[in-house]
Structure formats: structure tokens, C-alpha cells
N, C-alpha and C positions, 0 to 999 in steps of 0.2 A: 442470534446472529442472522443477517443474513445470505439467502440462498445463493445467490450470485458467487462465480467463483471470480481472482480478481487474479494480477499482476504483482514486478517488484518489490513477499511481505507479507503485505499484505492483505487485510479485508473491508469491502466496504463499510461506511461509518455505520453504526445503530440507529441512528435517526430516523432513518428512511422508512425502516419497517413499523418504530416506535410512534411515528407521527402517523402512518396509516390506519394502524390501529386504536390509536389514541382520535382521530378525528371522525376514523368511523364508529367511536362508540359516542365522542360525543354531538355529530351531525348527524344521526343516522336520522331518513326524514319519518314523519310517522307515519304507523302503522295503516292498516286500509281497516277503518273502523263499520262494523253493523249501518246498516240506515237505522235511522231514527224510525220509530214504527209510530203507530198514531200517539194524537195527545193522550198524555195519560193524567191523575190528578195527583197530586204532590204526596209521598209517602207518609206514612205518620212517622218514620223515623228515617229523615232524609239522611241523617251519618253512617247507620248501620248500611240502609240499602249502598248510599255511594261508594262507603267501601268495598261492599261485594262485587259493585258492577267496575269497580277498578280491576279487582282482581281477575277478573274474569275479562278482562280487556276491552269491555263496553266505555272508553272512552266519553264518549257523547254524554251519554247516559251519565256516569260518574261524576263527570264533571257537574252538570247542571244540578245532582241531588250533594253534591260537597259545598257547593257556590249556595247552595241553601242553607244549608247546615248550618256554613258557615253567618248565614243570616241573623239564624235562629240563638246558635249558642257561644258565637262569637269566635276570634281567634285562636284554635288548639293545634298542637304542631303535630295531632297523626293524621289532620285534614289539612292541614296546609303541606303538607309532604307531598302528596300526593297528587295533586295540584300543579306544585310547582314540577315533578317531575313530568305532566302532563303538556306544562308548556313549555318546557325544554323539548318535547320531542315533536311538538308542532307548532316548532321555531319561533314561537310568544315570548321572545327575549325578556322586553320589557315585564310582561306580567311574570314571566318567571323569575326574574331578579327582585320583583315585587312579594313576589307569596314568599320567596325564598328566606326573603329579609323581615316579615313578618312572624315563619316558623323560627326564625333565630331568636326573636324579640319573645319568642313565646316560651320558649324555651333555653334561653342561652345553651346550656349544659348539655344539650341533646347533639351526639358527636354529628348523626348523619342529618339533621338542621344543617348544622355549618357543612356537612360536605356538597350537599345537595344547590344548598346556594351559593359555593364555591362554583359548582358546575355550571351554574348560572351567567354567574359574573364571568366567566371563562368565556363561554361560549360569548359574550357580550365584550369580548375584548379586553375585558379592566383585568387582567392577569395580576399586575400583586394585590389586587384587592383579594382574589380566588386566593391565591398563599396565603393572603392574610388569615380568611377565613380556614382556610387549611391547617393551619399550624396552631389557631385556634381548638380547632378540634381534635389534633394530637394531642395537646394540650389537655383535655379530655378523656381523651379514649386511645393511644400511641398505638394501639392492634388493630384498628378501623382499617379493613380492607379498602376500601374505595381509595379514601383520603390517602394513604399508601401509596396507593398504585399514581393517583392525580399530582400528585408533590413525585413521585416518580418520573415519570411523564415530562412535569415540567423541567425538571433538571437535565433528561435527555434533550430537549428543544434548547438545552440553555449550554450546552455541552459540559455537564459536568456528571461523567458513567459514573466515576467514586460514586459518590453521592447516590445516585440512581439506582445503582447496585446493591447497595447496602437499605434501600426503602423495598426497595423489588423482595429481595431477601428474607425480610421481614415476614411477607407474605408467603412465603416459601413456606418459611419455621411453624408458619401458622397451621401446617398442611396442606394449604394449596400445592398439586402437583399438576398444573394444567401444561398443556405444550407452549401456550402463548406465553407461558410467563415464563418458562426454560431458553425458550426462544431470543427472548427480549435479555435475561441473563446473560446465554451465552452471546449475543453479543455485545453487553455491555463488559465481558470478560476478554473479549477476544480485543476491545478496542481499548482495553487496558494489558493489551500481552499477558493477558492469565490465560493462554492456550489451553494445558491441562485442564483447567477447568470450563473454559466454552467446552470444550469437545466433549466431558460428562454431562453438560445442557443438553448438546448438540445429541448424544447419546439417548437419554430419556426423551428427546424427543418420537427419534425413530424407534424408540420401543414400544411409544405410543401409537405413533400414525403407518408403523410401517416403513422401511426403506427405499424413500426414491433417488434418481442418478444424484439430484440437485445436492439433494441434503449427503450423499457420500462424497461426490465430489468436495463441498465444502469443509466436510471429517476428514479428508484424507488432506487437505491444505489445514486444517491446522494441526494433524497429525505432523505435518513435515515443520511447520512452525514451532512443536512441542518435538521434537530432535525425533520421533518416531517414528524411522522412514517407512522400515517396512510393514508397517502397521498403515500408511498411508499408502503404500503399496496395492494392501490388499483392499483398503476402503475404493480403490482408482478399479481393480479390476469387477469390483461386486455393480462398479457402475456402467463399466464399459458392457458388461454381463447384460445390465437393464435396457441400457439404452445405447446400444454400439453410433461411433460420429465425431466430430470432431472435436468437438468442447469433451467426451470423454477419455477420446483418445489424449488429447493435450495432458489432461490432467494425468493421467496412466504417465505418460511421458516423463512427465515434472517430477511425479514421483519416483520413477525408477533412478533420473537425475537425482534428487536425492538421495535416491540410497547409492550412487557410487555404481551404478550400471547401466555403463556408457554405452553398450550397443544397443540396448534394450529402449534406452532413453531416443533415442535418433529414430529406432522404428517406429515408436506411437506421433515424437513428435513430427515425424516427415508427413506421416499420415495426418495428421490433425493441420498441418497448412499448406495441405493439398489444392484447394479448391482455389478460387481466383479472387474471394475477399476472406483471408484469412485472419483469425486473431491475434493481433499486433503481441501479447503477449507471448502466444507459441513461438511466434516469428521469434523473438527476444530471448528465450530460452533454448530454441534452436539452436540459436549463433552460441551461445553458450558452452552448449553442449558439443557445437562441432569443434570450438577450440580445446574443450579441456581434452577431448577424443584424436588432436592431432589431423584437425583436415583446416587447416588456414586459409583454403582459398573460398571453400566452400562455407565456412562461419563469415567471412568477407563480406558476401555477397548478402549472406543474410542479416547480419548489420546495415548493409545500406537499406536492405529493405523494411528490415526493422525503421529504418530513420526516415524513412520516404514516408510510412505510412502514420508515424508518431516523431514530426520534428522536433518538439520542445520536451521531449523524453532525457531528462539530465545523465538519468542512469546509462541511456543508451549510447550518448556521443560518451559517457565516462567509459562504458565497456570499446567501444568501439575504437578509442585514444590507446589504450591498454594493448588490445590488440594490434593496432597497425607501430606502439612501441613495442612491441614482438619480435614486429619481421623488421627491424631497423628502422623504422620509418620514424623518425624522430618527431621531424619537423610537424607532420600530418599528425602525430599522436596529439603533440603540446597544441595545436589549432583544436581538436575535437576535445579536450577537455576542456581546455579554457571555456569551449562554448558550453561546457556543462556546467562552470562554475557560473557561467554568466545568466544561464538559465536558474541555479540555484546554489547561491555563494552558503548556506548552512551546510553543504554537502562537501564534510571536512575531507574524506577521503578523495575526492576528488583533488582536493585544493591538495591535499599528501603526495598525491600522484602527479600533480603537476607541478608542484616542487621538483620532487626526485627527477621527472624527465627534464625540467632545465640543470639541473645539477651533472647530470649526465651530456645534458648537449655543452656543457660548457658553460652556460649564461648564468653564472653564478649570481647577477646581480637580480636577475630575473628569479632564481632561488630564494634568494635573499627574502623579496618582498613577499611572496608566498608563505614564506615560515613567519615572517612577523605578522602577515596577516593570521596566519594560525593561533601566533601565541594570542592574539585579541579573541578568536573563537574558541579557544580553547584552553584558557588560561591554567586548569590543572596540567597539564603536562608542560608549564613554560619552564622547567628542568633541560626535559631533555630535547624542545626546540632549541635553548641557548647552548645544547651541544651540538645541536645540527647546525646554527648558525657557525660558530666555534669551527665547525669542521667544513663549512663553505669559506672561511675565511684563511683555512690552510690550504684547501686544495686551490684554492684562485692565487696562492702567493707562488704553492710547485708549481702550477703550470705557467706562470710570469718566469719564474725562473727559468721552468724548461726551456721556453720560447727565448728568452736571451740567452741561451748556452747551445743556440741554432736547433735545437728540438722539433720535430712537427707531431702533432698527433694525427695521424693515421684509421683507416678501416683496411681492411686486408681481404682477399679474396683468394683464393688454393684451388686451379683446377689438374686434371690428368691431363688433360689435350692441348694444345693450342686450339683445337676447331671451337672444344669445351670454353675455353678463354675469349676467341675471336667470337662466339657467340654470347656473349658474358657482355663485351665491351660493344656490341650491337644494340643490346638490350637498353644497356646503358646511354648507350645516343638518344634514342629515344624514348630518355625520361625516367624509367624504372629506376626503382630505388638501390641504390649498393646496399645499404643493410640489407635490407627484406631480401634480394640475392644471395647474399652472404650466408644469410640463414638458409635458406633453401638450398645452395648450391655448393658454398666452398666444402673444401675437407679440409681447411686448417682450424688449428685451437680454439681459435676466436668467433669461430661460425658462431656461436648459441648467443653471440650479446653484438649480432650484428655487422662482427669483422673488426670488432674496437679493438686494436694493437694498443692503445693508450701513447705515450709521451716517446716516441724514438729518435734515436743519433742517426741521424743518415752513414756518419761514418761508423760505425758497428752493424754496418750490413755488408755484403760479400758485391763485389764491384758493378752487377749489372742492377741490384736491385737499390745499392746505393744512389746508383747512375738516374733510374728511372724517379728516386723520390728526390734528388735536389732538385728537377727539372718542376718540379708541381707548383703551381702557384696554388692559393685557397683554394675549395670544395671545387679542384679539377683532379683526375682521373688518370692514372697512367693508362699507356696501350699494355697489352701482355707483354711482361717479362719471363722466362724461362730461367732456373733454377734450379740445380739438382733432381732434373727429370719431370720437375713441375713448372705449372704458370699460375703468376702472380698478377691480379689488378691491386691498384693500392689507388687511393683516394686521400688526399688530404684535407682534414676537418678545422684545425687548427695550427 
């Protein structure tokens, strides 16, 4: 997998490190070869010598005693091997799709023929002819390293990890226990959600090279991806140990967040987006965490900043809609999901959550279309959508009903003071929200869902709060009423 730790889940794709490596073995340019020393005269056994001075990495040399040889005793495929890898690595495309395709001819049956001028034709562009050749030589030899890993390779570039994992693996079984190839494992595992298992890759790696921040930071993310908070805990603090900053602190943070320790989480992550171009993920997990921790105004803030610095972030207007239906804010919640679903309509919970808030503001027909949008995304559960629909089709009939038997629906607001009240209905002049109020301020029952009284008879209230809610026309606002020692704002929704 790769080092990079990410947002949102989860990890960056495999590709990235897979195509690095895969181009630098097959671009790498050639070596820096001997000079040529004076003429010399042609050996009596140009095959033997060429092959030693291959070995020995006299290119030059090799080459022109094989190109003899090859003269002399005609096409063999342990002199065209070598050759062809000769001009793979001093970029002689052509000749090397040439000799490559001559050792094949010389040889059909010989696995590393076909893988070698696989690498050929690769490198020359013609990729399923290289498969071709490839699965030809499986076809032969199914334990051939190389060919393994290049039919691996390719399947990562073609995005298909199954596959790639299980050719990678292969090589594994074989005894290969190299880090590149744990690497390249864990994450083709990780980008198949087998967590537990990148993280044993991820594991052999650093027993090999040693632990650095990079590679525990990314153990301790898929520690928390594999339910293993505090286990990602401690991968977070062995890094912040290496490398104290904010990419460690962040990740410290996330994971105390996971494991459900909420003070702990606000410390590292305040610390980690300290500085003045902070990472929009801490940002995002911030606000997270300052809501579940009970600071509303302060996850707010960090939401908007979260959103200023990643607009088209779906997750973010989704967290952010949630929140501000919290503190009552209805209207402002259904606007920030929408834009999430609009950002990215597969993101069913959003589309769930945008339901349930028109259902709740009323707009039943606005529910409506939402849930049938679902049942089309989400066709196994169209059971229990056709019960949600069912039960949007009752509550739009009660509240038709309530409304013709003189009903209004209501938000409610309970203060001690009138000063408490007259400052209440100040707030409210200019703008602030009654719910989000309500939550923060009243002491009546209704505070925790915004002040929603639901469906009331104006006559089954006591004469001055009666008095104050016939007077309401829609979404206006009583002045304070006074009541058995307390003050009442009431606002009418419906």
C-alpha cells in the first residue's frame, strides 16, 4: 500500500506505487558501460566469451562477441536472451522485439523467451500482444517469477487488485518475502477492504526496513479500518515519538477519535490544524469530533472551513446538513445535503438523510421523491422504502386533517426571564434560527428536536398562550408570553 495517509475510509488507490515501480524496472535507462579498450581480434569462441562478458556487465563487449556467435552458429535462445535483454535496457525497442521474437521462434517452450519478449513488446506499446506472450508462458511454466509479477502489473494498470493479488501471491508462496512485493500486496488488499490483511503486509514490511512515521501512520489507518482502535492508537503515538507535526499529530487524533476519546481526540487534532494551510482532512475530522464532544458552535465553524477549503467534498456539505439539522436549522440542513447529493447522487445516506429532513419539515412530497429515488438505488431494501413511503402517505393525511380541525404546528421556546425572552426575540429579528435557539436556550421538553410541539389546538392552551398562537400567521413568531412564571416564544411552521 501506499505511504501517504488519506481522508473520508480510506487509502490511496495501488496504482500509483505499482506503476512506479513497474516502469522503473521496465525504463530504467542503461547502465554506464567500460569504454571499449583497443581493437582486439575475434575470439575463437565468441558464445562462451560473450557470455561471460555479459555477466560481468561489459555490455559493449558482450554484445558484439553474441552478434558473432550469433553469426557463426545461428539462432540459440541462451544468445538471443541475452541480447534482447541488452536492448531493452538501451532502449533498442525495435531490435529488442526482434531478438525477442527470434528466441521465441527458437525456442517456443522456453518460459523466460516468451517473458522477456513480452517485456519487449511492452515496453513498445503493443500490451496484449506482451499478455499474449505472457500467458503463453504460464501456459509453460505457471511459477515463472517475472511473468507473474508482468501479468500482475498489468492488471493493477487495468484496475483489476482480485486478480493482481492472487498472481502477486503466487510469488509470495514461492518464498519470495521481499518488501516490494508486501508492499504492492498490502495494497492491493487494502484496496479490496481486506484491512487485516494489508496491515500483516504493512507489518512485514517494517520488520524488514524498520519503522518509519509514514509506514505507522498508515498501520494505524488501517488499524482503525480493521475496528482496531487502540491498536491504531498506539501505531499514532510510535509516530508522533519519530516524527512529532502535524500530519502525526492529525493522525494521533483520528485515532483517539476512534477509539471513543473525545478529549484526547480535540487535543492532537487542534494541534495538527494549527498552522495557516492546514490539512482539509484534520479540518473535517475536527468538526467531527467537536460535535460528538458537544461544542456546536465551534464544529460550525470548522465545517465552514472544512468547506471553504474542499467545496465539492459531498461527505462535508453531508456532515455539515446533519449538523446545522441539530440545532433546528432545517431549511439550511435540506440546502447542504442536497448539495451533497448533487455533488454525488450514489451517496445513499445522504439521499436517507435528505429524505428524513423533508419528512420532518413537512414537505412530504419532497420525501416522497427522495425515497423513490432510493428504491431505484437501492432496490434490495424496496420493502422497507414502501413502508416509509406508506408512512409518508399517513402522516400527510394527519396533518391535512389537523390543519382543517384549525391545528397549527408549532416550535416552542421556555425561557426564566422576560429579559431571557426579550432577548430571545431580538436574536430572532435579526435572523437566527428558532430551532438552533431552542436547542441551546429553552428549558421546555421540546428543546432537544428544535422546539417542535408537533400538531396543536390553540384552544387546549391556557388563555394568554392561546391568545398569542391564533394571532400567528405562517413561519411568524410570537412576542414573549408569560405563563406560570415562565416566557413562551412560539413560532408557527404549519
Amino acid at each position: 500500500m501506499t505511504r501517504r495517509v488519506v481522508r473520508h475510509a480510506a487509502f490511496p488507490a495501488a496504482g500509483r506505487l505499482a506503476c512506479a515501480v513497474f516502469w522503473l524496472l521496465l525504463a530504467a535507462p542503461a547502465a554506464a558501460q567500460p569504454l571499449a579498450g583497443p581493437p582486439q581480434s575475434a575470439p575463437a569462441d565468441p558464445c562462451a566469451s560473450g557470455k561471460e562478458k555479459y555477466h560481468q556487465g561489459d555490455f559493449i563487449g558482450a554484445r558484439k562477441d553474441l552478434e558473432e556467435c550469433l553469426a557463426r552458429s545461428g539462432d540459440q535462445v541462451e544468445i538471443l536472451l541475452p541480447l534482447t535483454v541488452m536492448a531493452i535496457r538501451e532502449n533498442r525497442l525495435e531490435d529488442g522485439v526482434d531478438l525477442g521474437s527470434r528466441a521465441v521462434k527458437a525456442d517456443p517452450q522456453d518460459p523466460e523467451a516468451r517473458y522477456w519478449y513480452g517485456r519487449a513488446l511492452l515496453r513498445s506499446g503493443r500490451v496484449e500482444d506482451a499478455r499474449a506472450q505472457w500467458e503463453q508462458g504460464m501456459a509453460i511454466n505457471a511459477n515463472h517469477k517475472g511473468i507473474l509479477e508482468g501479468l500482475a502489473r498489468l492488471a493493477i494498470q487495468e484496475n483489476q487488485p482480485a486478480k493482481a493479488y492472487n498472481l502477486l501471491n503466487q510469488i509470495r508462496q514461492q518464498g519470495i518475502d521481499e518488501p516490494w512485493l508486501h508492499r504492492l500486496l498490502g495494497d492491493l488488499a487494502a484496496g479490496k477492504g481486506m484491512w487485516d490483511q494489508a496491515l500483516e503486509h504493512l507489518r512485514a514490511v517494517m520488520a524488514k526496513e524498520g519503522s518509519n512515521a509514514r509506514d505507522l501512520m498508515s498501520a494505524s489507518q488501517l488499524s482503525i479500518m480493521a475496528g482496531k482502535n487502540d491498536q491504531a492508537v498506539d501505531f499514532s503515538r510510535r509516530a508522533v515519538a519519530l516524527e512529532p507535526g502535524e500530519a502525526t499529530w492529525g493522525g494521533l487524533g483520528e485515532a483517539f477519535f476512534a477509539a471513543q476519546q473525545i478529549d484526547s481526540a480535540l487535543v492532537y487534532l487542534r494541534m495538527a490544524v494549527k498552522n495557516d494551510d492546514p490539512d482539509p482532512r484534520f479540518v473535517f475530522n475536527l468538526a467531527n469530533a467537536l460535535e460528538v464532544g458537544g461544542l456546536p458552535y465551534e464544529a460550525e465553524e470548522r465545517f465552514k472551513q472544512f468547506l471553504a477549503l474542499s467545496p465539492d467534498d459531498a461527505m462535508g456539505h453531508l456532515n455539515y446538513g446533519i449538523h446545522l439539522g441539530k440545532q433546528g436549522r432545517t431549511g439550511e440542513g435540506i440546502a447542504e445535503v442536497e448539495k451533497a447529493v448533487s455533488l454525488d447522487s450514489s451517496l445513499l445516506n445522504a439521499r436517507i438523510v435528505l429524505a428524513q429532513m423533508k419528512e420532518s419539515a413537512g414537505d412530504y412530497a419532497g420525501a416522497r421523491r427522495e425515497v423513490v429515488l432510493l428504491k431505484g438505488q437501492d432496490p434490495e431494501n424496496n420493502a422497507s422504502l414502501d413502508a416509509w413511503l406508506a408512512r409518508l402517505d399517513a402522516e400527510e393525511a394527519a396533518a391535512t386533517d389537523a390543519s382543517s380541525e384549525g391545528k397549527v404546528h408549532l416550535l416552542h421556546m421556555v425561557l426564566p426571564t422576560l429579559a431571557d425572552a426579550q432577548h430571545m426575540a431580538g436574536l430572532l429579528e435579526q435572523g437566527r434560527d428558532f430551532g438552533s435557539l431552542a436547542v441551546q436556550y429553552s428549558s421546555g421538553p421540546a428543546a432537544a428536536r428544535g422546539g417542535d410541539i408537533g400538531w396543536i389546538d390553540p384552544a387546549d392552551m391556557k388563555g394568554p398562550l392561546r391568545e398569542a398562537i391564533e394571532r400567528l400567521g405562517l413561519d411568524e413568531t410570537s412576542p414573549p408570553v408569560e405563563s406560570g412564571g415562565l416566557y413562551h416564544l412560539f413560532k408557527r411552521v404549519r
